[in-house]
GULO-657180 format. One record per atom (N, C-alpha, C): residue in one letter; atom name; x, y, z. Coordinates in steps of 0.1 Angstrom, whole numbers. Example, Ala and Ser with C-alpha at 12.3 -4.5 7.8 and 13.67 -1.06 7.14 Angstrom:
BEGIN
['a'; 'N'; [132; -57; 78]]
['a'; 'CA'; [123; -45; 78]]
['a'; 'C'; [132; -33; 78]]
['s'; 'N'; [128; -22; 71]]
['s'; 'CA'; [137; -11; 71]]
['s'; 'C'; [129; 0; 79]]
end
This chain:
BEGIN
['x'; 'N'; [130; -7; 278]]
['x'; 'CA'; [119; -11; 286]]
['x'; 'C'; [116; -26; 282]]
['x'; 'N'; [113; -35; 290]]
['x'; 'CA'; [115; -46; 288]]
['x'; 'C'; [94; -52; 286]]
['x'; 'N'; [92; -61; 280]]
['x'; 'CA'; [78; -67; 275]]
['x'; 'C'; [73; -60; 293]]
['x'; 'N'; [77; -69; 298]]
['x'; 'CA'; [69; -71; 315]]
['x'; 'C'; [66; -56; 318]]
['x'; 'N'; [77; -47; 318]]
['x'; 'CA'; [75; -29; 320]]
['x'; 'C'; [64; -24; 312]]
['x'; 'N'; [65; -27; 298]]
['x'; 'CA'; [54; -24; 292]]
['x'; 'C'; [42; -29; 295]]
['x'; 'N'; [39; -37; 293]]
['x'; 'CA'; [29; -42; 301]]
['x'; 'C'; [21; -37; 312]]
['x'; 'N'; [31; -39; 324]]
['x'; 'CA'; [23; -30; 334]]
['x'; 'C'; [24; -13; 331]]
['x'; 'N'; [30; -8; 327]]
['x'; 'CA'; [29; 5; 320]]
['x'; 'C'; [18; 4; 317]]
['x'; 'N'; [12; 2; 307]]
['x'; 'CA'; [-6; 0; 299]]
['x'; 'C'; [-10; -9; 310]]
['x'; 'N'; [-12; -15; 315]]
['x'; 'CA'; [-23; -14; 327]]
['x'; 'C'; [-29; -2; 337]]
['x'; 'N'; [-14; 6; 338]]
['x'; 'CA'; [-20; 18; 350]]
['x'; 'C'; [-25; 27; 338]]
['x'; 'N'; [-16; 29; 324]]
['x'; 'CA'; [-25; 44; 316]]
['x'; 'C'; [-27; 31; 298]]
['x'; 'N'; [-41; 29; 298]]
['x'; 'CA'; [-37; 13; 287]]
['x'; 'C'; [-43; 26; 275]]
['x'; 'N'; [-44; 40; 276]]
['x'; 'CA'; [-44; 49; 264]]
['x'; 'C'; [-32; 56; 261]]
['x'; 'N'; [-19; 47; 268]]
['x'; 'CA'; [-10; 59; 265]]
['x'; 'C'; [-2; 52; 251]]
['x'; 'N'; [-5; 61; 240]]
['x'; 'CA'; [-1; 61; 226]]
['x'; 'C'; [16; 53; 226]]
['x'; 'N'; [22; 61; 235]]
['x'; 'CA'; [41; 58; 235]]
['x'; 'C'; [42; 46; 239]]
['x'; 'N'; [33; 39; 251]]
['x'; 'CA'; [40; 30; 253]]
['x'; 'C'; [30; 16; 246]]
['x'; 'N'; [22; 19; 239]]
['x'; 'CA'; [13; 6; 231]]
['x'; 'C'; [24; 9; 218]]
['x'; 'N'; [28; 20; 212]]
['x'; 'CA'; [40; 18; 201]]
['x'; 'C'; [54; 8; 203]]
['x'; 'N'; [57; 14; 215]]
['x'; 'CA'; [69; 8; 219]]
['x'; 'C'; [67; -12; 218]]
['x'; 'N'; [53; -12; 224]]
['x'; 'CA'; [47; -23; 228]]
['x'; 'C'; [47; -31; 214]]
['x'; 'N'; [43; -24; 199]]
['x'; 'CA'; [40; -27; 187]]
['x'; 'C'; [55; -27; 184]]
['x'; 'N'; [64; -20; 191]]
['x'; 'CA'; [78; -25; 186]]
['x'; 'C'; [85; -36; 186]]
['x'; 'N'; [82; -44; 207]]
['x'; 'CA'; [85; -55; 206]]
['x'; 'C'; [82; -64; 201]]
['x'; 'N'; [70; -64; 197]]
['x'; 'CA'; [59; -76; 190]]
['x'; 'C'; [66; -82; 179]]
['x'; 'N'; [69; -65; 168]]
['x'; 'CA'; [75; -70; 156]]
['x'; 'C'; [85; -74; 156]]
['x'; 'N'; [94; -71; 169]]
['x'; 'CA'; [109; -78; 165]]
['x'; 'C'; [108; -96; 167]]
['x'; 'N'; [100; -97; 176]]
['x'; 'CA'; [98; -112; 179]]
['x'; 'C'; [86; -121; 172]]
['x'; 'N'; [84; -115; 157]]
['x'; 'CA'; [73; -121; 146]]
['x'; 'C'; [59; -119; 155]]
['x'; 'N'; [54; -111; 160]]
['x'; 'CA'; [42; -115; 170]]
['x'; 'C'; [32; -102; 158]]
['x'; 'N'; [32; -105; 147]]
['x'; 'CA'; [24; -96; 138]]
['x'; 'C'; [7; -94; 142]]
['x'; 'N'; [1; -106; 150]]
['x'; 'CA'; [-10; -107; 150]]
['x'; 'C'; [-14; -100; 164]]
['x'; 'N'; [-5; -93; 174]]
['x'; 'CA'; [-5; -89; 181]]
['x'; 'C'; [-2; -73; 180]]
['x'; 'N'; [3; -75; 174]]
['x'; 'CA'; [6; -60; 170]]
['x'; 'C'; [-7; -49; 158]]
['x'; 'N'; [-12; -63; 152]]
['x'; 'CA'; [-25; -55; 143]]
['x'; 'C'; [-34; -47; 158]]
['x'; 'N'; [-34; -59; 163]]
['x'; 'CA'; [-47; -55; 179]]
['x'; 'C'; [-39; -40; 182]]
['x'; 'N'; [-28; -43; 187]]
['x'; 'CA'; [-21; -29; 192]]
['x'; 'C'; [-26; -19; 184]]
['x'; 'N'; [-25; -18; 172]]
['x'; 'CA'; [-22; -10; 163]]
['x'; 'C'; [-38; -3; 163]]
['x'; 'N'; [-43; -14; 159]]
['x'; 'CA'; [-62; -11; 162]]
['x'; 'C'; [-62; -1; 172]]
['x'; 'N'; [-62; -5; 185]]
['x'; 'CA'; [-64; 5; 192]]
['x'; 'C'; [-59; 15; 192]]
['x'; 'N'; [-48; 17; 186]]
['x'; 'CA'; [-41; 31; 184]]
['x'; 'C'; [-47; 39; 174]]
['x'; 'N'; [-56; 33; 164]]
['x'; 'CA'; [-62; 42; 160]]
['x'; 'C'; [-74; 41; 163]]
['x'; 'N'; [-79; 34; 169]]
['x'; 'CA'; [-92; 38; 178]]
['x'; 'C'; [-94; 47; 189]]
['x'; 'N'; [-79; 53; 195]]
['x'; 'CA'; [-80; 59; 203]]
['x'; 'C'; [-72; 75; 199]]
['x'; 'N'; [-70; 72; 185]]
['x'; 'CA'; [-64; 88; 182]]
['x'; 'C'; [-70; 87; 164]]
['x'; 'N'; [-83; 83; 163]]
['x'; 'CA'; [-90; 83; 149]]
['x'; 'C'; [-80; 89; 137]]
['x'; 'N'; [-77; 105; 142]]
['x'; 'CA'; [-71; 113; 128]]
['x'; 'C'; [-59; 111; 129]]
['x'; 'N'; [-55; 105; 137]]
['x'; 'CA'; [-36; 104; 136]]
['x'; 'C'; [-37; 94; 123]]
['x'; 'N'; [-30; 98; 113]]
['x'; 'CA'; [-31; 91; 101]]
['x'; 'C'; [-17; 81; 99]]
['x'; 'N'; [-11; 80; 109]]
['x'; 'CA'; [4; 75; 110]]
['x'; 'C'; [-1; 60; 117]]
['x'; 'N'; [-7; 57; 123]]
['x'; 'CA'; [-19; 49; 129]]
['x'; 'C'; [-20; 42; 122]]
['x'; 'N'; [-29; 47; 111]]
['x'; 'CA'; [-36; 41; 100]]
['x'; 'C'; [-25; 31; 89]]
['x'; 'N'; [-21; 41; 87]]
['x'; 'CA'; [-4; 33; 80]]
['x'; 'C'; [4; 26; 82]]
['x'; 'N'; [10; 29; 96]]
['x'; 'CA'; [18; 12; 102]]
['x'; 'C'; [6; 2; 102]]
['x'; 'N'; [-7; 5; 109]]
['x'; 'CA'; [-20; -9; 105]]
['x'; 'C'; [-20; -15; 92]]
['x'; 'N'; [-18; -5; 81]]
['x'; 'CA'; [-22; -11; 66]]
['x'; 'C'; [-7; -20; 70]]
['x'; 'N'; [4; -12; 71]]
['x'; 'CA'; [14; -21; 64]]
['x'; 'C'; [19; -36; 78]]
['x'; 'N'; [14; -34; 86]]
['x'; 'CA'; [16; -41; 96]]
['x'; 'C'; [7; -57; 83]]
['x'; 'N'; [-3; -55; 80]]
['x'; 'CA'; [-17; -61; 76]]
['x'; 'C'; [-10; -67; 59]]
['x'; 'N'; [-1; -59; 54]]
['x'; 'CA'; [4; -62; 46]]
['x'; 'C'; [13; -72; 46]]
['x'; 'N'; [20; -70; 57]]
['x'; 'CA'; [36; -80; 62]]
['x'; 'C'; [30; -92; 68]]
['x'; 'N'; [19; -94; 71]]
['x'; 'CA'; [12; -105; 74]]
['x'; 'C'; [9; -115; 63]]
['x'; 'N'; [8; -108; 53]]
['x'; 'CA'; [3; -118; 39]]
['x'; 'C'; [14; -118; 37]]
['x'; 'N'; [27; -112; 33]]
['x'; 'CA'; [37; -116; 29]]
['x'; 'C'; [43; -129; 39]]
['x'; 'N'; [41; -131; 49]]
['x'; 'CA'; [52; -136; 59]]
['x'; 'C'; [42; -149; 56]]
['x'; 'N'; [27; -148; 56]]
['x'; 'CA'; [19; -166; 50]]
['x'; 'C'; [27; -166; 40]]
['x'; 'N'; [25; -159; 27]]
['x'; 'CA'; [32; -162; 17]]
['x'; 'C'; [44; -170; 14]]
['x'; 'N'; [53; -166; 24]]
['x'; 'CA'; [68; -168; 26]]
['x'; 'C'; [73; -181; 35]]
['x'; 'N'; [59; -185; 41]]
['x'; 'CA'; [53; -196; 51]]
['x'; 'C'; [52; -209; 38]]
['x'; 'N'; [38; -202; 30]]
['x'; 'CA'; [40; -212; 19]]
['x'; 'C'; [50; -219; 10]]
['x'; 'N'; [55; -211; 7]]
['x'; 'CA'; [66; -210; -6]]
['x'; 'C'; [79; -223; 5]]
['x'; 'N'; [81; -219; 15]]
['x'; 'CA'; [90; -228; 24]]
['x'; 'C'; [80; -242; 26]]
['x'; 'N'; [70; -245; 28]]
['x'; 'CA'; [61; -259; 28]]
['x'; 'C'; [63; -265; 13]]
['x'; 'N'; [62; -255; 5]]
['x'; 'CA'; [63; -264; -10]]
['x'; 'C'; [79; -265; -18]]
['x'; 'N'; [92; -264; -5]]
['x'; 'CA'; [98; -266; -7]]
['x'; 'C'; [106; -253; -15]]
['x'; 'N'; [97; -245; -17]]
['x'; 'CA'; [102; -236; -32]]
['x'; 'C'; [112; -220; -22]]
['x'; 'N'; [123; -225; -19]]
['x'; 'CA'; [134; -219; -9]]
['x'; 'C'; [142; -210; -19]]
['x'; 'N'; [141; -210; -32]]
['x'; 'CA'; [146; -195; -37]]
['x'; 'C'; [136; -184; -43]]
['x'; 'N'; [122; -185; -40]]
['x'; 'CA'; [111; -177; -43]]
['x'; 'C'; [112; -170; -24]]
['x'; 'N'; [114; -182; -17]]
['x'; 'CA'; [107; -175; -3]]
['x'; 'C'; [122; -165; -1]]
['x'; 'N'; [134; -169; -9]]
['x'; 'CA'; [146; -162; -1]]
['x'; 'C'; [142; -147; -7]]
['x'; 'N'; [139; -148; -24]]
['x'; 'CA'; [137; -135; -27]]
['x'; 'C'; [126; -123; -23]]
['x'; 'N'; [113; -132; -17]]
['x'; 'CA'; [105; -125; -9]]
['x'; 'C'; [111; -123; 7]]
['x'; 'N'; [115; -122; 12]]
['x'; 'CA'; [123; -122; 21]]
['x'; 'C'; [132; -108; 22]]
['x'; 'N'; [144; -111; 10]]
['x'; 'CA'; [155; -99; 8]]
['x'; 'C'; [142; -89; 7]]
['x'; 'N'; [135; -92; 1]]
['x'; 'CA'; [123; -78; -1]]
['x'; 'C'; [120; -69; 5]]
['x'; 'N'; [112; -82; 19]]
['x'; 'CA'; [111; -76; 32]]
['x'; 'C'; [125; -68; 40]]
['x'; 'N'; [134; -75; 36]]
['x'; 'CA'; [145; -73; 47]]
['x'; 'C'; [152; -57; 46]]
['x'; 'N'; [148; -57; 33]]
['x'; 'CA'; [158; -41; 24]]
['x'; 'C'; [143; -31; 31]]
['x'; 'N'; [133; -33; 37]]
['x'; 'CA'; [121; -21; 37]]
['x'; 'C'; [131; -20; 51]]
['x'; 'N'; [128; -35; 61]]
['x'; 'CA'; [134; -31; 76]]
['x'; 'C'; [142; -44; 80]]
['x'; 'N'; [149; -38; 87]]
['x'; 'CA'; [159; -52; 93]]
['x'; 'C'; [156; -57; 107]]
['x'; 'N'; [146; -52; 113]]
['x'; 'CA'; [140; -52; 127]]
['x'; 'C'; [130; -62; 132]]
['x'; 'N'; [130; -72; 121]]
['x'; 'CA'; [123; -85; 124]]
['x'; 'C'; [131; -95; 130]]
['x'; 'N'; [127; -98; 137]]
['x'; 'CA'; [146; -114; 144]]
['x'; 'C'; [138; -125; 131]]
['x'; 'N'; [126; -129; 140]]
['x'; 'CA'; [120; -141; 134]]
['x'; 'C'; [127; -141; 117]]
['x'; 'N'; [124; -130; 111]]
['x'; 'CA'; [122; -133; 96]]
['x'; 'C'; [136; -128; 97]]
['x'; 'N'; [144; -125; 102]]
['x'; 'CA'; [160; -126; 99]]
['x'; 'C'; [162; -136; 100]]
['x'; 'N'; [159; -150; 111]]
['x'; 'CA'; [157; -162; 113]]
['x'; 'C'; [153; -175; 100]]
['x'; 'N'; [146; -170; 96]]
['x'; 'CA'; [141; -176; 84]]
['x'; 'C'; [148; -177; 75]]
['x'; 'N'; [153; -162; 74]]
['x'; 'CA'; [162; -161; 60]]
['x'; 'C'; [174; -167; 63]]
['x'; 'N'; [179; -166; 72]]
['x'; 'CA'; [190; -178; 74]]
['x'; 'C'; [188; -190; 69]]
['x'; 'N'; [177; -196; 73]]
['x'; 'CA'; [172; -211; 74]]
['x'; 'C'; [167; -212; 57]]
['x'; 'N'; [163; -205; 53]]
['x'; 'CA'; [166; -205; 35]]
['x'; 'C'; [179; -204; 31]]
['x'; 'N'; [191; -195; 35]]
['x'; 'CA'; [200; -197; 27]]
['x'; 'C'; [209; -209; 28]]
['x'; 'N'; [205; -214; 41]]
['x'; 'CA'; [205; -230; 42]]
['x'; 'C'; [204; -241; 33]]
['x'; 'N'; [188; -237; 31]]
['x'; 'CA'; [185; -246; 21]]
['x'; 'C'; [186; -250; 10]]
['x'; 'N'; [188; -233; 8]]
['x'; 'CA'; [195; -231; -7]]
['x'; 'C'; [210; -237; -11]]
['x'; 'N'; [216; -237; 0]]
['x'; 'CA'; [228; -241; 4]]
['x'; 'C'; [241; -230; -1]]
['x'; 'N'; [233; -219; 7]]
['x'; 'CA'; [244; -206; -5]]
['x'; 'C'; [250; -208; 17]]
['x'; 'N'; [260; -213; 20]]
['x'; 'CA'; [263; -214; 36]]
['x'; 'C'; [268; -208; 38]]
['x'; 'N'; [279; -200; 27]]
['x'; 'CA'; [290; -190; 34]]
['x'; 'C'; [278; -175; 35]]
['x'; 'N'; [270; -178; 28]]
['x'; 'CA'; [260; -159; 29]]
['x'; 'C'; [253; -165; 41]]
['x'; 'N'; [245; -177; 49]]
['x'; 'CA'; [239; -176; 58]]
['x'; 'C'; [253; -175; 70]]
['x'; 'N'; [263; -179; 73]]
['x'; 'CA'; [274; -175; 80]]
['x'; 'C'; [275; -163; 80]]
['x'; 'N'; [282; -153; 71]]
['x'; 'CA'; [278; -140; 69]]
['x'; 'C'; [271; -135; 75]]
['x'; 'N'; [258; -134; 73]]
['x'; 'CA'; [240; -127; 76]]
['x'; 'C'; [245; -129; 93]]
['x'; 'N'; [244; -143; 98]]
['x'; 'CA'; [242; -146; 111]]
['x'; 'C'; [255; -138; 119]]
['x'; 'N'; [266; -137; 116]]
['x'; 'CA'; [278; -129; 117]]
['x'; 'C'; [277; -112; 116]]
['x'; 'N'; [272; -108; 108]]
['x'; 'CA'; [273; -93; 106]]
['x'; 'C'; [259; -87; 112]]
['x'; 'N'; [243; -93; 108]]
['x'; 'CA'; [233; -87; 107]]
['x'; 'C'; [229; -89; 122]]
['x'; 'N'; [228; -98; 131]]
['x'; 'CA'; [228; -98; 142]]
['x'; 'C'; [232; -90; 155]]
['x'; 'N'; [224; -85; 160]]
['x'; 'CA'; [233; -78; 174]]
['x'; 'C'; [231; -87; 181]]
['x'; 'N'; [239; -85; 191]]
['x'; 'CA'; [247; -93; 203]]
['x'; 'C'; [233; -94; 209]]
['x'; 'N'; [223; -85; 213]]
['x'; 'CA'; [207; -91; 221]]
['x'; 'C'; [198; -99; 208]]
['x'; 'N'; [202; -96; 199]]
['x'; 'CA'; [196; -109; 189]]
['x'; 'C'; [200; -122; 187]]
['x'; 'N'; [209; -123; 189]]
['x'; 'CA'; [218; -136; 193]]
['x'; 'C'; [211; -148; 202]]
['x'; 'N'; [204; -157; 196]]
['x'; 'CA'; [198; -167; 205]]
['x'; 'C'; [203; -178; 203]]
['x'; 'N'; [198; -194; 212]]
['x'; 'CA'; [204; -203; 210]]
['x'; 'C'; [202; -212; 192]]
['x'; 'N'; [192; -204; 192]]
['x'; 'CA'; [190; -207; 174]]
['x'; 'C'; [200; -201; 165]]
['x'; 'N'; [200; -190; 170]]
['x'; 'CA'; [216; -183; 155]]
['x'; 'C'; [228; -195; 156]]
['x'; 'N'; [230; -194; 169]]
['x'; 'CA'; [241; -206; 174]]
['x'; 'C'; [237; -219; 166]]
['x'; 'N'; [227; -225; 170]]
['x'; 'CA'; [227; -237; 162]]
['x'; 'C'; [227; -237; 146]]
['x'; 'N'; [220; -225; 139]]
['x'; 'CA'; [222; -222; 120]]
['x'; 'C'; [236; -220; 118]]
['x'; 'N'; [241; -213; 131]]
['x'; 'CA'; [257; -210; 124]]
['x'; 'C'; [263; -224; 125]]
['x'; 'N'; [259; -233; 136]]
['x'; 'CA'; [267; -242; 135]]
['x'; 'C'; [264; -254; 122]]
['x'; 'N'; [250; -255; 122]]
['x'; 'CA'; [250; -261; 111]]
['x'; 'C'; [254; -255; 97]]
['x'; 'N'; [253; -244; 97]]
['x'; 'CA'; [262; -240; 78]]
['x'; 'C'; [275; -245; 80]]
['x'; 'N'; [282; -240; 95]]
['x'; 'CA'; [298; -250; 91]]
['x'; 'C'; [297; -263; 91]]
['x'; 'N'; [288; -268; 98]]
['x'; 'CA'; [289; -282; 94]]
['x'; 'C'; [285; -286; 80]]
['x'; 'N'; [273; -278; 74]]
['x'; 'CA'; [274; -283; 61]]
['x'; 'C'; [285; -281; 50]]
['x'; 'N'; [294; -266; 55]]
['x'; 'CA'; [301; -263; 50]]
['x'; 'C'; [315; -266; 43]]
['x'; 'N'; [314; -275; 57]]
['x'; 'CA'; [328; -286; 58]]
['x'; 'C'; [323; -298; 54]]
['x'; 'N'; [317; -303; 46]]
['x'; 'CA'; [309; -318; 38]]
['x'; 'C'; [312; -316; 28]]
end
C-alpha cells in the first residue's frame, strides 16, 4: 500500500489500528520519526491497554535521541563514534533507508570505501535504491580509484 492509499485509508476509518501501523511503517523507513511518535500516540490513545503501543512509542522516542546524537557526532566531525552508533542501530533493525543512508556517508568519511560499496551493493533492495545510493556508490569508486 503505497503513502497516498494509506492515507486516504485513515481518512474514511482514522481509528483503524492496521492501517496507522502500516502508516508508522512507512514513516520509519523514510527517517520521518517525528511523525511516527504522533502515529504512535494515537495508537495508544485509542487502544490504552494494548501495551505493544506503548513500546514501539518508548522505543520509537528512543531512536529519536540516538539519530540527534548521531546528527551531532557527524557536525563535530567525529565520523567513527557516529559509524559505531549507527552499526548499533543497524544490528536492532535494518528497516531505516535514511540511517542506512548515513551510514554509508560515514563509511565514506571514514574512508573504509570498499565496506561503503559493499553496504550500498548487498544491504539495499532494488525499491531502496535512490538517486543517492547511485551517487555514494559512485563517489566511493571515485574515491576509491585516487
Amino acid at each position: 500500500m503505497s503513502l497516498y492509499d494509506l492515507n486516504k485509508a485513515i481518512d474514511i476509518n482514522p481509528k483503524n489500528i492496521k492501517y496507522l501501523k502500516r502508516l508508522v511503517g512507512l514513516h520509519t523507513l523514510y527517517g520521518n520519526f517525528g511523525d511516527c511518535v504522533m502515529i504512535l500516540q494515537k495508537c495508544v490513545n485509542l487502544e490504552p491497554k494494548e501495551s505493544i503501543h506503548k513500546t514501539e512509542l518508548k522505543n520509537m522516542e528512543k531512536l529519536i535521541i540516538d539519530y540527534e546524537s548521531i546528527d551531532e557526532k557527524m557536525k563535530k566531525n567525529d565520523f567513527k563514534e557516529a559509524e559505531e552508533k549507527i552499526e548499533k542501530i543497524l544490528k536492532e533493525s535494518t528497516e531505516f533507508l535514511s540511517l542506512k543512508i548515513t551510514y554509508v556517508k560515514v563509511l565514506i568519511e571514514n574512508l573504509k570505501l570498499l565496506d561503503a560499496i559493499n553496504y550500498l551493493v548487498q544491504k539495499f533492495t532494488k525499491d531502496e535504491k535512490t538517486d543517492e545510493c547511485d551517487y555514494l556508490l559512485a563517489l566511493a569508486f571515485y574515491y576509491d580509484g585516487q
